[in-house]
N, C-alpha and C positions, 0 to 999 in steps of 0.2 A: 365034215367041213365046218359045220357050226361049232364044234366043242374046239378044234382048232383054232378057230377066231378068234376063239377067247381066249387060250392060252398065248395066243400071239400077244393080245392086247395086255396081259399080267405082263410077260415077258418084255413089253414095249414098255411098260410101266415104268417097271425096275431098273431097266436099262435106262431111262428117264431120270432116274433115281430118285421117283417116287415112294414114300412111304408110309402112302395112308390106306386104312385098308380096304378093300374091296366088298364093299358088305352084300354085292349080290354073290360073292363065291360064299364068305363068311372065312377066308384065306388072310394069313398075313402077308405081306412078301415079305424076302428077304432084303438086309439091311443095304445099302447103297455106298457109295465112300463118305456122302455127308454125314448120314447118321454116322458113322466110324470117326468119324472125326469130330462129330461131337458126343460120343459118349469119350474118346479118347481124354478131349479136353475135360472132362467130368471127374476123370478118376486120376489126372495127373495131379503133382505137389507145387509148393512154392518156388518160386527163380530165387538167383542166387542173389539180386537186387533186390525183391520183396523183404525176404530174410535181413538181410543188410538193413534196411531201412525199417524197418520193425526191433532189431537190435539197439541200433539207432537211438531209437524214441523209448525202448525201454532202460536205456543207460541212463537219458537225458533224466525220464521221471524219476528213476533210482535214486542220481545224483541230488536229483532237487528233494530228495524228502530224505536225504541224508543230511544235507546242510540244514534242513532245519530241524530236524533230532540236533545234529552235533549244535548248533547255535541257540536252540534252547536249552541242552543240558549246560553250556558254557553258563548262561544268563542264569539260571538254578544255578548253579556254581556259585558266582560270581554274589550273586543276593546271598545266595547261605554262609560265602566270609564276612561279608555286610552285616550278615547278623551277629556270627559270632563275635566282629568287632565291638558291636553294639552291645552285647551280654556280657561283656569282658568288663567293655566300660563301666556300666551298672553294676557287675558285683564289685569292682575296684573302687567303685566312688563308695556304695553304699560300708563295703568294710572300712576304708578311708576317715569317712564320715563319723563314723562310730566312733571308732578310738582318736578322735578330734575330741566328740564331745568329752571323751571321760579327762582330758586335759587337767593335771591338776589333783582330782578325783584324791582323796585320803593322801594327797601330798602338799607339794607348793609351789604357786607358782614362777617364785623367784628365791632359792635358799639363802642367798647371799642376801637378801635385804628382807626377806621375812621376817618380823616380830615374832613370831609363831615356832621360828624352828633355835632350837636350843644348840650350842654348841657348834655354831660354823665357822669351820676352819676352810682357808689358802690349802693346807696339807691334805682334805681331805684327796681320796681318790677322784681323778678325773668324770665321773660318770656323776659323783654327788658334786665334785665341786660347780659341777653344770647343771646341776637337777633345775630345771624348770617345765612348768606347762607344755611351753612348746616354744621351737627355735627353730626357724627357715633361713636357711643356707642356699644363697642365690649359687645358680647354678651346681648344686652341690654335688648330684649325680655324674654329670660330666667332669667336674673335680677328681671325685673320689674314684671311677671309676672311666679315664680316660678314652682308655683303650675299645670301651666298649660303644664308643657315638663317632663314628666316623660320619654316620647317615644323620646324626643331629647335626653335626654342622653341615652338612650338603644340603639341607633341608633349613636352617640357620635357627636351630632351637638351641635352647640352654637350661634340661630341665633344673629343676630346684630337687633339693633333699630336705625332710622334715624330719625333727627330733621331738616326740609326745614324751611326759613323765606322770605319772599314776599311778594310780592301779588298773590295770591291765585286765588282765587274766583273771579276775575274781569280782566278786560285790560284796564280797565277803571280808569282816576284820573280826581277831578273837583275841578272848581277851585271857587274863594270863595269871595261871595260876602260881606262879612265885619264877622268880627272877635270880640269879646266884649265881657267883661270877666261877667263871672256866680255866681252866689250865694254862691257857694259850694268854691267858689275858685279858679275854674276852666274857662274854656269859651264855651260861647255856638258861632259855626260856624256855619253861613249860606251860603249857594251851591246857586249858579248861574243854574237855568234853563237852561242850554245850552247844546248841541247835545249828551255832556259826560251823563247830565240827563236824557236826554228824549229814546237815546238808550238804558240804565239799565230798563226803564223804560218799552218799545217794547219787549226789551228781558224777562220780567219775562211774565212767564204763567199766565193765566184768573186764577183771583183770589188769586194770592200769592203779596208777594210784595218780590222782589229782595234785597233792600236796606236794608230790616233786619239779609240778607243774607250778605250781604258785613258788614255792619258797624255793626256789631255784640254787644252787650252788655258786658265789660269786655273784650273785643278785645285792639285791638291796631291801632293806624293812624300817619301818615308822615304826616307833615306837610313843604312845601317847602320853602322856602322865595326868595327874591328878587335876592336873589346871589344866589341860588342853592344849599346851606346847609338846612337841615333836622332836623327837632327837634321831636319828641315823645311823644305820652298822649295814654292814659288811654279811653276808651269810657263810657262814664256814661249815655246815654240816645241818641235815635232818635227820631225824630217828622216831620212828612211831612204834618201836620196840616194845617200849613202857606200858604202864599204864596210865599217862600221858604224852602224847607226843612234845618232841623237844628240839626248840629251832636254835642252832649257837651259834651266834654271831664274833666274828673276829676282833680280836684286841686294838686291830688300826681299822680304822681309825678307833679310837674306846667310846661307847654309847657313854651321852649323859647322863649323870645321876646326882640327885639334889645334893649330897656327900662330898661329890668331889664339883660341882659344877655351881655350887650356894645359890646359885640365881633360879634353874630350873632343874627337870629332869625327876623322874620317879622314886620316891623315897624307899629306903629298906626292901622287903619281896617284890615289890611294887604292884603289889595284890590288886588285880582291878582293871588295871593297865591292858591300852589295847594298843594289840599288834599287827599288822598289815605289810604285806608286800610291796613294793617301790618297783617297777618298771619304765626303763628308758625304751622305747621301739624307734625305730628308725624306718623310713618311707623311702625309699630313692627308685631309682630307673637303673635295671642292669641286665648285664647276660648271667645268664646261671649256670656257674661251672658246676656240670656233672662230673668234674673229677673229688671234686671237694663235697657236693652235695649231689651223691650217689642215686639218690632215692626220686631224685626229678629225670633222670637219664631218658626214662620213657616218653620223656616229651619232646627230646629235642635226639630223633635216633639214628639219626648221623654222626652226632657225639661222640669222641672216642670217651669210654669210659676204665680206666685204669691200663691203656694201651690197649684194648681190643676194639676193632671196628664192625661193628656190627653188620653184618651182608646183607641184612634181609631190605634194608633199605634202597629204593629203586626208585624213589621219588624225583623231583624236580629241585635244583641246587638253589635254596632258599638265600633268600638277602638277609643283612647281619637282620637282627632283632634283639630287642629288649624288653623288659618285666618289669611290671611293677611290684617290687619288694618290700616285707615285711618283715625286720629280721629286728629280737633283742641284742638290746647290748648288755654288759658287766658294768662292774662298777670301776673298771678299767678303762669305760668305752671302747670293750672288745667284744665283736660281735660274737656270739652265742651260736655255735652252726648248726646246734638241731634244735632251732629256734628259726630258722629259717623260712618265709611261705610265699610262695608265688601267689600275690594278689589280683591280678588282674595282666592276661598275657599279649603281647603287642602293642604294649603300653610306650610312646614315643614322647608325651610331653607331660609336665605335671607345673604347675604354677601356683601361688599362691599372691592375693592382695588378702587387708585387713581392714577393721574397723576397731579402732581404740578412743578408751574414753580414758583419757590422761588428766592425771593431779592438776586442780583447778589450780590459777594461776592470776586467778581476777578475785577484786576486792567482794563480790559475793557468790565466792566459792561454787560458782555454778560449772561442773563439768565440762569437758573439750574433748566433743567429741569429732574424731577424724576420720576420713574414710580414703586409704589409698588403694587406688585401683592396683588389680594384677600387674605385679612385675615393676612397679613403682618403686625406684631406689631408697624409698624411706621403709617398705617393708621390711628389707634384710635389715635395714640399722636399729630399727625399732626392736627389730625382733632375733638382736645377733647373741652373739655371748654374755650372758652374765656375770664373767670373770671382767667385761673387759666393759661398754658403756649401753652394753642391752637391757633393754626396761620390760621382756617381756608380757611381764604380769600386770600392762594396762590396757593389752588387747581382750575385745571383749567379744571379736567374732573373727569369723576367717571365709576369706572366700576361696574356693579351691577349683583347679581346672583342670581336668583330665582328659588328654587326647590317646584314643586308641586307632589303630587301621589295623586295613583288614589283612587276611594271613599272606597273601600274594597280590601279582599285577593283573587289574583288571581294565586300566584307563592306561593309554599311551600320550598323553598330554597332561599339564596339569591346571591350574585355576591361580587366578589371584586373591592373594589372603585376604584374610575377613579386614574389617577396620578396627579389631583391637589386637589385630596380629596375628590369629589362630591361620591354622590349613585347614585346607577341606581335601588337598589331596597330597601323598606323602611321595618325596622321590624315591626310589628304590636305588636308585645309581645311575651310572653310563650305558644307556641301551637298554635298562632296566623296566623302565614305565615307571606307572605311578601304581601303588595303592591309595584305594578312599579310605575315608579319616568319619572318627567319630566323634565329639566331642561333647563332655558333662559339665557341665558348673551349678556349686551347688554354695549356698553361703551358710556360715554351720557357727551357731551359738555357744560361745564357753559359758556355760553356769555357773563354773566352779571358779573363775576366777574374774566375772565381770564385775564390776564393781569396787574393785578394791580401791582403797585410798590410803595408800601407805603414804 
């Protein structure tokens, strides 16, 4: 009776559905429907709302640390056209800069009213009969090359073209072991082997030859004489065959010579006599046809380049754009095409003011000096053709301003221009946006030709 008691009482337990355990049996019971229903709940998964909402929240976080990768790689983006705008600028200005200063350099800076140059003719060829330091051509880029500023007038720019005259391409003049006139009419000059030769010589790379470089074919050269007047030719032919090399210049125009010229010009071999290269360069704003000039094709590889389209290009359909160029001309005033050089890419504006110190005109001859700002209608007249009423050989500085933007649209509004006209951001066109804009100015001293008091 007793041990049944007790099992009644377990039995009463469990059916209670109690589940603690008995510690005077030392027995577990068996489990109840609660316990079953909560270990049930223990081992089951998530609802199909849990899920849902934990999907949810992990889209949302995805999303938001996706916009901000994607809107910080845009901002790097967008900073690193910014800069190459800005890099562009700086080598454009600084190369720019440069062949400013040599303006003039072992030339002149006005042939037609020089004292100094022997022999000037109306007949000569185009390129000498303009030979000066330098001449700025208002709007000249958009002149010369129409077709290619749709976006300079949407944007209401009007760059300028510059024309420098020097020496160029060398610092180097040699002098000249006898002079004797040529078949053609002209004379073939032979160079003295001497330190001027041998360093052009050091200086070109394995495997080029420098001298084709200077004495260019259809170029131009000074010749010096004995008194330090300059006379002018035509290059017709190089040869370093010899055992002197030998530069012949063409019969037209005919170089002076004290003989035929009684006033100046080099007498007999003209033993002594130094000779130098004459370079016209040209500065404008343009597009770069890669049909003509092959060799730039990889920049721009959307280009069709001699009718084939290139596929591999998948980029984004860019807005027109322009360069800043640096190309020789002849003594034709025809540009030279493997003389050709992209100076600075995205190049949009180029301007130029002056500072001239003009023939005194008061009773104590005290200089007049002028300063017109950028873009000042007296710049181009001061400084237009020498054929016609340009004086440019009394400018004695230059101020120069160069605008670049960046390679695409990073701004979708634009800004109001500076108070001396410049942008700060460029249109790209209709529905285009804007790119930002970089701009240099820089004012740049002629040495070679300040001063003069003709």
């Amino acid at each position: 009776m007793r041990v049944a008691s007790v099992v009644h009482r377990d039995t009463a337990a469990v059916l209670a559905g109690g589940s603690q355990e008995l510690s005077h049996t030392g027995r577990v019971p068996a489990a109840g429907p609660t316990a079953l229903r909560v270990r049930s709940r223990r081992r089951r998964g998530f609802t199909l709302i849990e899920l849902m909402v934990s999907m949810s929240a992990g889209l949302v976080v995805a999303a938001g640390a996706f916009l901000l990768a994607r809107n910080a790689s845009l901002f790097f983006q967008n900073e690193a056209r910014l800069t190459n705008a800005q890099f562009a600028s700086m080598v454009g200005m600084t190369r720019l800069t440069s062949d400013i200063r040599r303006a003039s350099y072992k030339s002149t800076p006005n042939a037609k009213r020089d004292p100094n140059v022997c022999g000037y003719s109306s007949t000569w060829p185009t390129a000498l009969k303009e030979l000066a330091g330098l001449r700025i051509i208002e709007g000249g880029s958009k002149t010369d090359h129409p077709g290619d500023h749709t976006l300079s007038t949407t944007n209401n720019l009007n760059p300028d073209s510059l024309y420098l005259g020097g020496l160029m391409n060398s610092t180097e003049h040699f002098s000249v072991a006898v002079m004797q006139a040529a078949g053609t009419g002209g004379y073939d000059i032979y160079l003295n082997k001497d330190g001027a030769y041998w360093r052009t010589k050091l200086a070109a790379q394995t495997g080029s030859n420098l001298f084709d470089r200077i004495f260019v074919v259809g170029g131009m050269v000074r010749l010096v004489d004995q008194e330090g007047r300059g006379t002018y030719g035509v290059i017709s032919g190089l040869d370093e065959s010899g055992t002197k090399p030998r530069v012949t210049v063409s019969g037209t125009p005919k170089m002076a010579k004290r003989e035929t010229q009684k006033t100046c010009g080099c007498t007999g071999l003209c033993l002594g006599s130094i000779l130098n290269s004459i370079a016209v360069v040209k500065y404008d704003l343009r597009k770069v046809d890669t049909g003509v000039y092959t060799r730039y094709a990889g920049m721009f590889p959307k280009a069709n380049v001699n009718g084939a389209k290139p596929i591999q290009f998948r980029g984004e359909v860019e807005a027109e754009r322009t360069e800043l160029v640096r190309v020789e001309l002849d003594s034709n005033a025809k540009e030279l095409n493997d003389t050709l050089e992209v100076v600075a890419e995205y190049a949009v504006d180029l301007k130029f003011g002056v500072t001239r110190t003009d023939k005194s005109t008061n009773v104590n001859f005290t200089p007049e000096v002028s300063r017109y700002a950028i873009a000042d209608k007296r710049v181009y007249e001061k400084n237009a053709s020498i054929d016609g009423a340009g004086s440019p050989e009394y400018t004695s500085a230059v101020q120069v301003r160069l605008s670049n933007r960046a390679p695409g649209t990073d701004r979708i509004v634009g800004l109001p221009t500076t108070t001396d006209g410049g942008l700060l951001r460029y249109n790209l066109g209709t529905d285009a946006g804007y790119a930002r804009m970089r701009t240099l100015i820089a004012d740049v001293f002629l040495s070679n030709q300040a001063g003069v008091v003709w």
